[in-house]
VOPAGU-2260 file (C-alpha; in pm, 1 decimal, decimal comma):
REM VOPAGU-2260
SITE   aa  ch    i         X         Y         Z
SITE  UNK   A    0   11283,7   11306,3    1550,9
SITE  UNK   A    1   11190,4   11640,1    1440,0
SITE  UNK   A    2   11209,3   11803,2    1782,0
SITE  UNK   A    3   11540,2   11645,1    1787,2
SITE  UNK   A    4   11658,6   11820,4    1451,6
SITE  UNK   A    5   11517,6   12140,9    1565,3
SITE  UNK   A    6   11684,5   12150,8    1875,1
SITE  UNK   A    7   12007,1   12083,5    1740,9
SITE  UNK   A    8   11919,6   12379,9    1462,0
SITE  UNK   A    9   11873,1   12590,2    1795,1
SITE  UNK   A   10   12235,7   12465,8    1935,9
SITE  UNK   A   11   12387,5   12504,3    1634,0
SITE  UNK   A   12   12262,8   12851,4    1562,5
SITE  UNK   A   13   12427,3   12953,0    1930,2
SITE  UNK   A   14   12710,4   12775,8    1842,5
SITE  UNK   A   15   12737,0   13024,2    1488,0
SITE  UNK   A   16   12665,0   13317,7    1732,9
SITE  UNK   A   17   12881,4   13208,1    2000,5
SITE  UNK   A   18   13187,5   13161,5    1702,0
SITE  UNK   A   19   13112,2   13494,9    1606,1
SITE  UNK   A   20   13287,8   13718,4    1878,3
SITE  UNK   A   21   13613,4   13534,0    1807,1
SITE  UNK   A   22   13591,4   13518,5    1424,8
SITE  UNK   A   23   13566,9   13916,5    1393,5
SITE  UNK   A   24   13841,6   13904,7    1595,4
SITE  UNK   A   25   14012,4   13647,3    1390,0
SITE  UNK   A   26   14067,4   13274,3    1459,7
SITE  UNK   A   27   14292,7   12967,3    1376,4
SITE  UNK   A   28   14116,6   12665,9    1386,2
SITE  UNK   A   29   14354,7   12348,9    1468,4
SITE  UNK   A   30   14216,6   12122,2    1162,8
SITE  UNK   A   31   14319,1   11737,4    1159,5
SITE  UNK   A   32   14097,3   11615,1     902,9
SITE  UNK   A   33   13877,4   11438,1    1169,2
SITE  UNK   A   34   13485,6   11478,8    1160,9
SITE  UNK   A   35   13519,8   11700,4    1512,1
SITE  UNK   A   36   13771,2   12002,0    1389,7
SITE  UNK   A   37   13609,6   11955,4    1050,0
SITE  UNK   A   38   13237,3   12068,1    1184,4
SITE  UNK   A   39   13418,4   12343,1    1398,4
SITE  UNK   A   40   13599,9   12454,0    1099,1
SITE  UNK   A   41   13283,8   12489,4     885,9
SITE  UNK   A   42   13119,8   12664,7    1170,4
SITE  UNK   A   43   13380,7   12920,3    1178,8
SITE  UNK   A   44   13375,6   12986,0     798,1
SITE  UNK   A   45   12954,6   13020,4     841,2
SITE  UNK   A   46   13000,5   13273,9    1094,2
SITE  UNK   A   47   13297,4   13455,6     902,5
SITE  UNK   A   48   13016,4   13428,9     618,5
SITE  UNK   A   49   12744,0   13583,0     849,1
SITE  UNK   A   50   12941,2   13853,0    1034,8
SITE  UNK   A   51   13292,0   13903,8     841,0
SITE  UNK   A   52   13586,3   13850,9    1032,0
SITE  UNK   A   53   13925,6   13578,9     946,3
SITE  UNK   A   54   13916,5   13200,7     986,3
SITE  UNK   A   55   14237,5   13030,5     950,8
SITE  UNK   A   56   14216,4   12648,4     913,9
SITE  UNK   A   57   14596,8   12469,6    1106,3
SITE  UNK   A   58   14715,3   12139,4    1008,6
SITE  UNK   A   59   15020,2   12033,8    1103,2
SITE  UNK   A   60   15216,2   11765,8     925,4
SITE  UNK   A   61   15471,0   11496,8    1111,9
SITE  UNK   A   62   15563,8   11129,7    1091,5
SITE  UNK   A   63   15248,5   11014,5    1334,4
SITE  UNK   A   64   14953,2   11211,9    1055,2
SITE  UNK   A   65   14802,8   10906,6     877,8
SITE  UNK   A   66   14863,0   10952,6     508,4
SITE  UNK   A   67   14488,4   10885,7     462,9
SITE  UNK   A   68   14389,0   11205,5     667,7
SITE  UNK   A   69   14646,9   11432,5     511,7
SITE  UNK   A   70   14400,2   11285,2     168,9
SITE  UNK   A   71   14109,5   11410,5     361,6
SITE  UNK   A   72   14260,8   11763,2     491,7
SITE  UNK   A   73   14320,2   11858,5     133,8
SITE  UNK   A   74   13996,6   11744,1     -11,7
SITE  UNK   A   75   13816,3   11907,5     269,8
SITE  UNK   A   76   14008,9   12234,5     227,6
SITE  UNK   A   77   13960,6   12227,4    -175,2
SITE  UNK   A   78   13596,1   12152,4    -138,8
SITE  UNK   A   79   13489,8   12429,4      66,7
SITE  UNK   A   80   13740,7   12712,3       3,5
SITE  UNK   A   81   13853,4   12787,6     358,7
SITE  UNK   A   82   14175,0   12974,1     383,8
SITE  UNK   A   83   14431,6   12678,1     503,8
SITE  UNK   A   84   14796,9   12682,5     631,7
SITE  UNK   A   85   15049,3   12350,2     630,5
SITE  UNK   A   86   15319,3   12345,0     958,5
SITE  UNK   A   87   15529,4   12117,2    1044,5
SITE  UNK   A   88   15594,0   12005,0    1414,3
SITE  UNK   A   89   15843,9   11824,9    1520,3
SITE  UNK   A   90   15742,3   11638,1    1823,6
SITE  UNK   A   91   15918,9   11364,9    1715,7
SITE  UNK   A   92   16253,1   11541,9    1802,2
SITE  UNK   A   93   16082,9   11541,9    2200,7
SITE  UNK   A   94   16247,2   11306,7    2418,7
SITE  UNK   A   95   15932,7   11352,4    2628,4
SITE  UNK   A   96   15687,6   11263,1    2318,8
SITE  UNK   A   97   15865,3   10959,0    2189,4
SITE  UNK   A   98   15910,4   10777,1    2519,0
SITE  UNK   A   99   15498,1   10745,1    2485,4
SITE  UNK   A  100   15395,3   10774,5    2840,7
SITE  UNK   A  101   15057,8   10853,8    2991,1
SITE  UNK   A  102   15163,1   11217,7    2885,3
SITE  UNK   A  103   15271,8   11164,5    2525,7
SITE  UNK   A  104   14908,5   11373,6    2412,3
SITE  UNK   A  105   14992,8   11694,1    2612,0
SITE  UNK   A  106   15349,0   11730,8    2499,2
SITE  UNK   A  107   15191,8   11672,7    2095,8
SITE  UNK   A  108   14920,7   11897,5    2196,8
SITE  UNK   A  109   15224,0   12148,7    2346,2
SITE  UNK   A  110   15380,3   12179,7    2019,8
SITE  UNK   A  111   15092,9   12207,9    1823,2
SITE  UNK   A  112   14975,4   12465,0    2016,9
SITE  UNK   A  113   15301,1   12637,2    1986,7
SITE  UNK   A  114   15302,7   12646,2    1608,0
SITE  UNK   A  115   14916,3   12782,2    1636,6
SITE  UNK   A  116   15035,5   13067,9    1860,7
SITE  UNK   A  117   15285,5   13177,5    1552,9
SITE  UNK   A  118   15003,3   13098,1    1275,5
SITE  UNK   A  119   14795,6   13314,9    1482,8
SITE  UNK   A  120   15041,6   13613,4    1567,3
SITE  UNK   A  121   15156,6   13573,4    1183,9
SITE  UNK   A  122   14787,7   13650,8    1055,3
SITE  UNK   A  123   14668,5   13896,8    1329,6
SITE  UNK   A  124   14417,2   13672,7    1453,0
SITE  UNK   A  125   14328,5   13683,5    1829,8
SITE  UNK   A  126   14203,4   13319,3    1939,6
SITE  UNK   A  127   14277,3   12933,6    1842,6
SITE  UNK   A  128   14046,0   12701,7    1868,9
SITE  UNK   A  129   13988,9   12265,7    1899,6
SITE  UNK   A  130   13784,4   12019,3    1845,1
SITE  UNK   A  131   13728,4   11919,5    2201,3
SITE  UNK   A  132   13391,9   11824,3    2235,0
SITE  UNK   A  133   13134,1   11722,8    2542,9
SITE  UNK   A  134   13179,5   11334,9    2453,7
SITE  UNK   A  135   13551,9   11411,3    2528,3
SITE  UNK   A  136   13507,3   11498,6    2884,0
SITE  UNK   A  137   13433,3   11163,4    2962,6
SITE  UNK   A  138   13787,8   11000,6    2854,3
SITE  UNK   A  139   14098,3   11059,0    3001,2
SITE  UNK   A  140   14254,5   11386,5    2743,3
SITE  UNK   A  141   14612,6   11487,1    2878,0
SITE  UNK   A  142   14589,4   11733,8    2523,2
SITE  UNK   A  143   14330,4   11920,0    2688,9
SITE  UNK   A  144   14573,3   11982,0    2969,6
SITE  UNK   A  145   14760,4   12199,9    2793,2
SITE  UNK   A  146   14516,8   12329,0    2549,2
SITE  UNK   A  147   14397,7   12503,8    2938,7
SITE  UNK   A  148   14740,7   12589,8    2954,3
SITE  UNK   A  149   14781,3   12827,7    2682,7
SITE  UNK   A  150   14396,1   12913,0    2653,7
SITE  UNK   A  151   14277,3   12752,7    2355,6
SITE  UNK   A  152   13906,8   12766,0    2287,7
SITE  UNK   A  153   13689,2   12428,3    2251,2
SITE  UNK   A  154   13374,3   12594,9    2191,0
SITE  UNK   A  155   13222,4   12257,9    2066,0
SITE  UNK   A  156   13205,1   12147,3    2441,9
SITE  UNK   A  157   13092,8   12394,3    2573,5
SITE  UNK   A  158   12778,8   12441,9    2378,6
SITE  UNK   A  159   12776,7   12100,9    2501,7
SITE  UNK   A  160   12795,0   11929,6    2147,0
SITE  UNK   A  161   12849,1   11534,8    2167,3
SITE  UNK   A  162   12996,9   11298,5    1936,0
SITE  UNK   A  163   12703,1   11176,1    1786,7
SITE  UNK   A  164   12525,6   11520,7    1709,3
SITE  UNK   A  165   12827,0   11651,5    1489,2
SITE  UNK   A  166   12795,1   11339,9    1321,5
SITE  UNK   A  167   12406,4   11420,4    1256,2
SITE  UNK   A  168   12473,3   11762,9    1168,9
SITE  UNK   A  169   12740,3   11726,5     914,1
SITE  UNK   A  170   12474,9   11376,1     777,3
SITE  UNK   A  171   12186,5   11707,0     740,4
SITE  UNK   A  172   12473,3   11892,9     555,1
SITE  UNK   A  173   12545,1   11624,8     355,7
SITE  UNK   A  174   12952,4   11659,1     432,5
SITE  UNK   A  175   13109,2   11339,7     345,2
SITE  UNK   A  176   13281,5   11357,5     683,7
SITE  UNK   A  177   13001,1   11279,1     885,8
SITE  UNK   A  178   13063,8   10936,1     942,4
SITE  UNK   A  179   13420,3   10887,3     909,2
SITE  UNK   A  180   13548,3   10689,0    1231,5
SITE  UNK   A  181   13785,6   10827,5    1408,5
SITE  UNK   A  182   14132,7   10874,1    1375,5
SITE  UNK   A  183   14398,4   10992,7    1640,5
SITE  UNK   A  184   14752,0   11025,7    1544,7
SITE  UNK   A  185   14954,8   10669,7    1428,4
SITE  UNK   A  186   15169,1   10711,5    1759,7
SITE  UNK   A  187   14819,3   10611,4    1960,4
SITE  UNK   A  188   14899,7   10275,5    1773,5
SITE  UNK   A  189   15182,4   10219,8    1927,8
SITE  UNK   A  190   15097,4   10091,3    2332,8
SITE  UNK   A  191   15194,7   10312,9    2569,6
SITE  UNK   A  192   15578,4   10291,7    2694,7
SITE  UNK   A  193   15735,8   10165,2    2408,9
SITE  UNK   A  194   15926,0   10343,2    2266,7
SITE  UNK   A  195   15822,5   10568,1    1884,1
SITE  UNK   A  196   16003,4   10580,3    1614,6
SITE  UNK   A  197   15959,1   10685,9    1268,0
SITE  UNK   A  198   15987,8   10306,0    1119,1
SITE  UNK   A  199   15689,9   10223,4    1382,7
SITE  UNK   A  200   15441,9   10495,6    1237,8
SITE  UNK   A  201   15612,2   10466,2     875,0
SITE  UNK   A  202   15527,6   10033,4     922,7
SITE  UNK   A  203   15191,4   10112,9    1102,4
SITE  UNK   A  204   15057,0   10336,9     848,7
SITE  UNK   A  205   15127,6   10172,7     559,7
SITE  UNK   A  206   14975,2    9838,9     664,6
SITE  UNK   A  207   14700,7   10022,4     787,3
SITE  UNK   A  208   14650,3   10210,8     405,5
SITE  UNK   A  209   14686,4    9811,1     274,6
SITE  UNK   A  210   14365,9    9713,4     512,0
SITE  UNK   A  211   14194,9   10032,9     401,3
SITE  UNK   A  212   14200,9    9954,2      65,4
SITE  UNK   A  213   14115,4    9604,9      55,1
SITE  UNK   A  214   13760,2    9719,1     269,8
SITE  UNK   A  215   13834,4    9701,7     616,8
SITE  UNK   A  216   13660,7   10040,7     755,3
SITE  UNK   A  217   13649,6   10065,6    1179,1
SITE  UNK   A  218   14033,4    9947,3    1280,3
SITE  UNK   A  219   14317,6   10004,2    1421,3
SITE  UNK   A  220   14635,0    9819,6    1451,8
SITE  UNK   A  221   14815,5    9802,2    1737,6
SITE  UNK   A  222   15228,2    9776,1    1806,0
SITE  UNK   A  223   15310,8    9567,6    2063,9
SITE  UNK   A  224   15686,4    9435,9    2186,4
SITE  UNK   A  225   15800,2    9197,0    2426,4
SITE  UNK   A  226   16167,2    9113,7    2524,8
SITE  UNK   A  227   16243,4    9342,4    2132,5
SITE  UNK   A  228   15991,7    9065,3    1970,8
SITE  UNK   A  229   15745,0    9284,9    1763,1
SITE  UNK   A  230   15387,8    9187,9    1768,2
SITE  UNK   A  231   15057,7    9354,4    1554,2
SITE  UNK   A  232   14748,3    9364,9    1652,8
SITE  UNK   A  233   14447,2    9434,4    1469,8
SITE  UNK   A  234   14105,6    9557,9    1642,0
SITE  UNK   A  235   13848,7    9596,1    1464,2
SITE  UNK   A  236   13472,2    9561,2    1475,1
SITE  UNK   A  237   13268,8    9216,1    1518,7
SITE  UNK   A  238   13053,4    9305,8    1187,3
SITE  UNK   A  239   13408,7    9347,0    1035,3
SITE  UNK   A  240   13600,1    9003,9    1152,1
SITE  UNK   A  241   13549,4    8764,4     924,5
SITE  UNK   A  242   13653,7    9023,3     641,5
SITE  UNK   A  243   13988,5    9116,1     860,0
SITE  UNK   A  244   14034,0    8777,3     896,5
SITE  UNK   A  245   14002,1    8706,4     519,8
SITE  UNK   A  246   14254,6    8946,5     454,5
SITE  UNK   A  247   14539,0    8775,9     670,9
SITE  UNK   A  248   14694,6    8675,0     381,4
SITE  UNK   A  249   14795,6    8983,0     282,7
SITE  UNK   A  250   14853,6    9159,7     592,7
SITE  UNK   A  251   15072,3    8865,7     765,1
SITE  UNK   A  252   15297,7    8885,4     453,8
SITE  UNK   A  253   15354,0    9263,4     480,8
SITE  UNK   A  254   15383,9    9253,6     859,4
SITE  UNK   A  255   15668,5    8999,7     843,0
SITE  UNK   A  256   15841,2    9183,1     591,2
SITE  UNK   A  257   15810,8    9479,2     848,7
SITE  UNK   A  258   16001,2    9268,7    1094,1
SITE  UNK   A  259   15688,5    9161,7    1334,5
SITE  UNK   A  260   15689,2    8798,8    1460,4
SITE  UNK   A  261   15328,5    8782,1    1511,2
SITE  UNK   A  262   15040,1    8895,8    1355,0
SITE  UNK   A  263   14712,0    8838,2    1591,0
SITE  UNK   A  264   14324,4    8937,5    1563,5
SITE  UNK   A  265   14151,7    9123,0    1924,6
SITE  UNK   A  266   13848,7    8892,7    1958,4
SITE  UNK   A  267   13740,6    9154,5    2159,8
SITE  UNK   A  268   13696,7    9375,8    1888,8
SITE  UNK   A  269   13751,2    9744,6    1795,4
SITE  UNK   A  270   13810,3    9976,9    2081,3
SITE  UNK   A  271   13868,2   10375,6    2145,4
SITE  UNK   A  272   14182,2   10399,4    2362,2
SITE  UNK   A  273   14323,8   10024,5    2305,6
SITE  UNK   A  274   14627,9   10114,1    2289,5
SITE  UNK   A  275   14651,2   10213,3    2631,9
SITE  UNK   A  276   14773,1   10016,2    2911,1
């Protein structure tokens, strides 16, 4: 174990030095409130500490941010002081977006990108940077596409940092976002090809906040329709079931007032990506 901790203090010290160059220069990190942009963000700001330089943290704020991470964004940003900038995109308005195809994560990933450019050229800072990470190579990103496109850094992968050594990093630094699960945008509820709309994420994320506060911690619901019937269905983990089961009392009630006939559990459990088809 410790020759695991001290080569990830090795990695993370290159990763510091490797930040450097671009911090002098001035970056804009793209910050969603997630543990991956969070530990990139905090690396920035230590090597802006080390060897001076601008950090900018970028959120940007639409109908598909989950309430509960635009909580976290703030609380992060309070907490440790970093220099932090509100936009809001409007990828909504994107035929191409809301028709949720196999693409819908490069044309988000467009238009955040976009707004980063204008953060960036607004603050005289040279490079943007993402929480792309090694783990994410393995998964099918269309947002990485275009972060390529317009040559936005992901230093996290490649100094070849997984998943699960963020995680233990940010644990060592004792930052409370170390083992929050993940959390893409609410339009990743909503399975691909039909159709978003703001009532979707508006319905999604609200009955998702209900679950959240009754104690239901790894989920996701998923929006399903067939022939304009509305179905939800909620993943979540197998150490979690009974208690999502427990709680269909109060989420079938709130889904039906929401206007979906059915209101089903995933035996199969809690799954990155399930609401792909």
């Amino acid at each position: 174990m410790n020759l695991i901790l001290d080569e990830l203090s090795i990695k993370y010290d290159n990763l510091i030095n490797t930040l450097s160059k671009y911090v002098i220069e001035g970056i804009v990190i793209a910050f969603s409130g997630g543990v991956d942009s969070g530990f990139l963000l905090l690396s920035a700001e230590e090597a802006r500490q080390k060897f001076g330089g601008k950090v900018f943290a970028l959120t940007t704020n639409s109908e598909s941010l989950p309430k509960n991470d635009r909580i976290d964004v703030e609380n992060f940003i309070k907490k440790f002081g970093i220099k932090h900038i509100w936009k809001d995109s409007f990828e909504i308005y994107s035929n191409e977006y809301i028709k949720n195809d196999n693409l819908r994560c490069y044309h988000c990933k467009t238009e955040l990108f976009k707004i980063a450019k204008e953060v960036a050229k607004e603050n005289e800072c040279k490079w943007i940077a993402y929480g792309y990470n090694s783990s994410d190579t393995t998964d099918i990103r269309p947002g990485h596409r275009a972060a390529i496109e317009n040559n936005i850094l992901y230093p996290l992968a490649e100094s070849n940092f997984t998943k699960s050594e963020i995680r233990e990093l940010m644990r060592r630094k004792n930052i409370s976002l170390a083992d929050k699960p993940s959390s893409p945008c609410l339009s990743s509820r909503i399975m691909t090809n039909v159709l978003i709309t703001r009532n979707k994420l508006k319905d999604i994320d609200d009955l998702e906040n209900i679950l959240r506060r009754a104690g239901l911690k790894v989920f996701r619901l998923r929006h399903h329709e067939i022939e304009q019937k509305k179905i939800l269905r909620l993943e979540t983990t197998h150490e979690e079931m009974l208690l999502a089961f427990k709680l269909k009392d109060l989420l079938i009630p709130e889904a039906k007032l929401r206007g979906y006939k059915w209101v089903t559990i995933d035996l199969e459990g809690y799954k990155q990506g399930g609401g792909n088809l």
